[in-house]
C-alpha positions, 0 to 999 in steps of 0.5 A: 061342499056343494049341496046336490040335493038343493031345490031349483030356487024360484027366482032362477026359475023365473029368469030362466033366459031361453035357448035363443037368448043363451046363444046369443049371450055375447062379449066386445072382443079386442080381435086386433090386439089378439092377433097382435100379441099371438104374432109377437109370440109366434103362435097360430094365427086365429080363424074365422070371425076374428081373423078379419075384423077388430073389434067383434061382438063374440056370441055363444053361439059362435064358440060353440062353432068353433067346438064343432069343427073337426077336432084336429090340434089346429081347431083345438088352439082356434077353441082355446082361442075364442073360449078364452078371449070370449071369457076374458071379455074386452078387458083381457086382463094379464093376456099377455101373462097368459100367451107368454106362457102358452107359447112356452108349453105350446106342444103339451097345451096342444095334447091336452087341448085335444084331449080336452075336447075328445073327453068333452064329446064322450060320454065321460063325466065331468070329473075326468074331462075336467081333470085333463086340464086342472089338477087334483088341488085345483091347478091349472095343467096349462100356467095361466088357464085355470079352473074357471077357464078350462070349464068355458073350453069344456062347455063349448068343446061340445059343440052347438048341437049336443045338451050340454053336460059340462057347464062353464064355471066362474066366481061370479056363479059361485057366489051367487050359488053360495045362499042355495046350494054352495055356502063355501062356493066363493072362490076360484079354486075347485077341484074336478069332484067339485066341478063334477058335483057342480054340473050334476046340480046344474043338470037336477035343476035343468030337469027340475025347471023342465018339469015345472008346470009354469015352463012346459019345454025342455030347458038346457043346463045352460040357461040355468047357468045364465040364469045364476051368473045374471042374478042379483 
């Protein structure tokens, strides 16, 4: 279980990114083999960047574009779309496992997406937006988006100009949590009180660099999760 009392470690302290850096923070997208699998599927067609060009450099700051647009079913499979690919990066491994099986609950991934994004925007906690798209054991409610999937689509269904709260959530930041604060951490299993538990030690921290005489400004969550997911 995760420690939530756990100290800012020093060396996440000074790697901290800045603000600028975390937007910029991108991935190489296969934009033309998206489109391709979504048309043989019949789903909608993607939006934006990634509609016109084929091979795109997808930043933070351009999801987080895509969780600001009006919150309608249509922009909701646009999130799901750019979350998801910019999570997969250019390997996009088993996409076609993970469409296929989109297509086939397509009218109850489109309530739950909406409902994602509405709790992301609330005042909720992290444990209840979270439980909208895993279950109580860990399990993804859309097959194929899984925990660590669900928390990238949370994170950006904020939008660009709110202080995150809901911060994304993989193995590689387990693991590397795993000597501070997580020693059972290593795995891509957790359920919503643990991804509550994690987002409440990922904000103490923010707070705790915040404060720090060697910063002097206001650091967001998310630096402090890219400071993690970057350390050695």
């Amino acid at each position: 279980m995760i420690n939530e009392d756990a100290r800012l470690p020093q060396d996440i302290l000074h790697s901290l990114p800045g603000s600028n850096a975390v937007m910029k923070h991108g991935v190489t997208v296969d934009a033309a083999r998206w489109r391709a699998e979504l048309a043989k599927r019949n789903l909608p067609e993607l939006t934006g960047m990634l509609r016109s060009l084929d091979k795109v450099s997808l930043t933070r700051r351009d999801v987080f574009e895509i969780g600001d647009r009006e919150r309608t079913a249509d922009n909701a499979f646009q999130l799901f779309y750019y979350s998801l690919s910019w999570g997969l990066g250019p390997k996009v491994p088993r996409l076609h496992h993970r469409l296929d099986n989109f297509a086939s609950h397509r009218e109850e991934a489109s309530e739950l997406l909406l409902s994602a994004w509405n709790a992301a925007r609330s005042e909720e906690f992290a444990k209840d937006a979270f439980s909208i798209l895993t279950t109580e054991d860990g399990a993804g409610r859309i097959p194929w988006f899984g925990p660590a999937f669900s928390t990238k689509f949370l994170y950006f269904a904020q939008g660009a100009a709110a202080a995150p709260k809901l911060i994304s959530l993989d193995r590689d930041i387990a693991a590397n949590l795993a000597r501070d604060a997580w020693p059972d951490g290593t795995t891509d299993v957790w359920v919503p009180e643990v991804y509550d538990k994690y987002c409440t030690l990922m904000t103490e921290w923010a707070d705790e660099a915040s404060q720090d005489s060697s910063v002097d400004r206001t650091v967001r969550t998310d630096e402090i999760e890219l400071a993690v997911t970057r350390r050695a």
